[in-house]
Residue, then its C-alpha position, 0 to 999 in steps of 0.5 A: x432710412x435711405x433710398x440708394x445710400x448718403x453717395x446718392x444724396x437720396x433720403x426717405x423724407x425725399x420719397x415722401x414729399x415728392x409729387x408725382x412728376x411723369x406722364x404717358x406719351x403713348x402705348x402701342x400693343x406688338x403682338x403680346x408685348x405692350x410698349x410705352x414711352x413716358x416722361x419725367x417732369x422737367x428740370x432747368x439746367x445751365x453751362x455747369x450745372x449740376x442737378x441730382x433730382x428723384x421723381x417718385x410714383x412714376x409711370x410703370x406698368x400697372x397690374x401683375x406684369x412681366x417687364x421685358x425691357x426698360x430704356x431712358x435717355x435724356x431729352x430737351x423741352x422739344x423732346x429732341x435727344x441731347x448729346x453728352x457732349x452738352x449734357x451728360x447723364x451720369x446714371x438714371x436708376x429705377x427703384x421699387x417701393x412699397x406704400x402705405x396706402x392710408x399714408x397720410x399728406x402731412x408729412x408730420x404725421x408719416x411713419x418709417x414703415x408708411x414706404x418702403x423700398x425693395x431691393x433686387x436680389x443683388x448682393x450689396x449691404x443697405x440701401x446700396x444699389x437696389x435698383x432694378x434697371x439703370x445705367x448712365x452715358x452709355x443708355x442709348x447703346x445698351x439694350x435691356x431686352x429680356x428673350x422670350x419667355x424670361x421676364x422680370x415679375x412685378x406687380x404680383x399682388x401675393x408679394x404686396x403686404x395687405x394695405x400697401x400698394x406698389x411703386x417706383x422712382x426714378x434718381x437721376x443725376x445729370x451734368x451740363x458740362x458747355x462751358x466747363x473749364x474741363x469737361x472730363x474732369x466734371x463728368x468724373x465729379x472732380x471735386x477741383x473742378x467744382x464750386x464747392x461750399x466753403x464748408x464742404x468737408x466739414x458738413x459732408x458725410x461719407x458712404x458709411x456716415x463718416x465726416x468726408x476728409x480731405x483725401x477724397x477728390x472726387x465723387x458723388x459727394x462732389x456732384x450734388x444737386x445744385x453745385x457747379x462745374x468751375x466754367x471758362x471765364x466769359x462763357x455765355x450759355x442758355x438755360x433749358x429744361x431737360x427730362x428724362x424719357x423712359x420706355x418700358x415693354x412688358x406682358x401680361x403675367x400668365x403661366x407661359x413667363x419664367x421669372x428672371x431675378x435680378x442682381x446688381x454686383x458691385x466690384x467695390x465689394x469688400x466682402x468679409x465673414x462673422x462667424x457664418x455670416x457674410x457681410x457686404x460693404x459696396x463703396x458704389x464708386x472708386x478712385x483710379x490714382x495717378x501714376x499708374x501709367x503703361x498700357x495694362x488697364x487698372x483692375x478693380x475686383x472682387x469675389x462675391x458669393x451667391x447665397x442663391x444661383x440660377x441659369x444666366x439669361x442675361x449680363x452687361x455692365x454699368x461703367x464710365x467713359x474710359x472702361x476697357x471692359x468688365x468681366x465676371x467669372x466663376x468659382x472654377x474661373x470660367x468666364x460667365x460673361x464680358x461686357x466691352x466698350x463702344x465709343x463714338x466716332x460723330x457728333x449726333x446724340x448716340x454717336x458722341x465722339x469719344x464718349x462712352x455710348x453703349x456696353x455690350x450685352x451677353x445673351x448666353x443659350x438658356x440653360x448653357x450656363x448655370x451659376x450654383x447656390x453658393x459659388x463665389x464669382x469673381x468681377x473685374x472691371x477694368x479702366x485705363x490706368x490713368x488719374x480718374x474719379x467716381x469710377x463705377x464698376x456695377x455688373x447686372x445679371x438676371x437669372x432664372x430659377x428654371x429654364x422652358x420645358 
């Protein structure tokens, strides 16, 4: 069993030898709203490197509880943001799992159902994006706040099988990229532009567990932990050890929250039928070619049914720098929510000139817009048409089942 998928490089045995690597800043009350900022455990990074690292059992909120937002960026030893132009974080995803509370310490002796991870409501096939929070360069900028009185449930001990006990983990994969020969290629994982093992194609398997070919030319595959982005000759740069900060707001659940489900839709998606079944295959990332050239913008789309609807209370979109926009549609071709760019213009953390810093998020009037059981929605996402690599096109909506009375 796999956590995210083979592009994630994330397998179950991780989940169960990892320690517990994160603690608790501090915790502050506003008004009924807790907040607290913690930190994962620290990892060394230098000019080039690579690191695709999982923190499991981290620091969440404990008890049946309603989560209003959930934030992260990365930080040095000191605690000071990085900038992406030095290090650049290529996502951070937060994942819900279920553990066996007599698991035993021995991994020898685990078992396939000691832990095991649940899913968003999102339509992908798998282990495939089941995150429930999570996004990368753009973190900084893009607000996961939840309005009054929706709040996405955790915690809620009637959906917790007797003798297991909820938890969460985070996978992170970061790129340094100071001294790269170009920095852009290695935040798009190209895999030119990596150290890559001499027998890379033939020991790496592909998302559906086929032998990677030679056709592949960038990608997750190619931004494993420990690799290396090709460096301009000469170049000196220091180590350091960089975390990630996370921040979660959250209520105590009581009969005054309105739950919120989330889902995670994939513009990759091939979607397909067997018989009445409907089958998903999300490839999480994709190949912009060369030659496309001209002003219009490449488009990656996909029609997805939802077996399930609901009102739509909040929408954004998890993309890369070079995103010209990402628009989700209804069955009749209304436009249920676009979520746009915002760049930087400076050099501070935040603010990184050209760097993709933040995606806009729609928050349409509770009860405006309604997405019905079974409706086919339509994603596109849109980059400039030009050469690019592990593009992402992941759509988050969170829907409510009823609306305030």
């Amino acid at each position: 069993m796999e956590f995210i998928s083979n592009a994630m490089i994330l397998s179950f045995s991780i989940l169960l030898l990892l320690p517990s690597t994160s603690y608790s800043l501090y915790q502050k009350p506003e008004n009924h709203i807790k907040t607290a900022i913690f930190v994962t455990g620290s990892f060394e990074m230098g000019p080039g490197s690579i690191a695709t690292k999982t923190f499991e059992n981290i620091k969440f909120p404990r008890g049946h509880v309603g989560i209003k937002s959930f934030d992260a960026e990365l930080v040095d030893q000191e605690g000071n943001s990085i900038p992406s132009y030095e290090t650049y974080l290529h996502h951070w995803f937060a994942i819900k799992y279920h553990q066996n509370i007599t698991m035993s310490p021995n991994p020898k002796l685990r078992r396939p159902e000691d832990a095991f991870f649940q899913r968003n409501e999102g339509t992908c096939n798998g282990g495939i994006l089941p995150h429930y929070w999570g996004f990368g360069v753009e973190s900084r900028g893009t607000t996961s706040k939840i309005p009054d009185p929706f709040a996405i449930e955790q915690g809620n001990p009637t959906k917790i099988k007797n003798g297991y006990e909820e938890k969460w983990l985070l996978n992170i994969m970061v790129i340094d990229t100071r001294g790269a020969q170009d920095k852009k290629a290695c935040t798009q994982c190209r895999c030119d532009h990596m150290n890559l093992p001499k027998d890379f194609y033939n020991v790496t398997r592909d998302i559906h567990n086929q032998r990677l070919t030679t056709n592949y030319k960038g990608g997750l595959f190619c931004c494993q932990d420990n690799l290396q982005c090709k460096q301009i000759e000469g170049f000196q740069g220091s180590r350091r050890m960089v975390s990630l900060r996370y921040k979660i707001s959250w209520v105590d659940w009581n009969i005054y929250q309105i739950p919120v489900k989330v889902y995670i839709l994939d513009s990759t998606d091939k979607v397909r039928s067997n018989g009445s079944k409907i089958l998903h295959d999300c490839l999480a990332e994709y190949t912009i070619p060369a030659g496309g050239g001209g002003d219009s913008p490449h488009v990656q789309k996909a029609n997805i049914p939802m077996e399930n609807g609901g009102y739509l209370i909040y929408g954004t979109a998890h993309m890369h720098s070079g995103v010209v926009n990402a628009t989700l549609y209804g069955q009749d071709g209304r436009t249920l929510c676009t979520s746009t760019p915002k760049y930087g213009t400076g050099k501070e953390a935040g603010n990184e000139k050209g760097y993709l810093i933040g995606m806009s998020v729609c928050y349409p009037q509770p009860g405006s817009i309604k997405i019905h059981d079974g409706e086919i929605l339509t994603l596109e996402s849109r980059y400039k048409n030009e050469f690019r690599t592990g593009a992402m096109g992941h759509f988050y909506i969170y829907l409510a089942e009823e609306l305030p009375q």
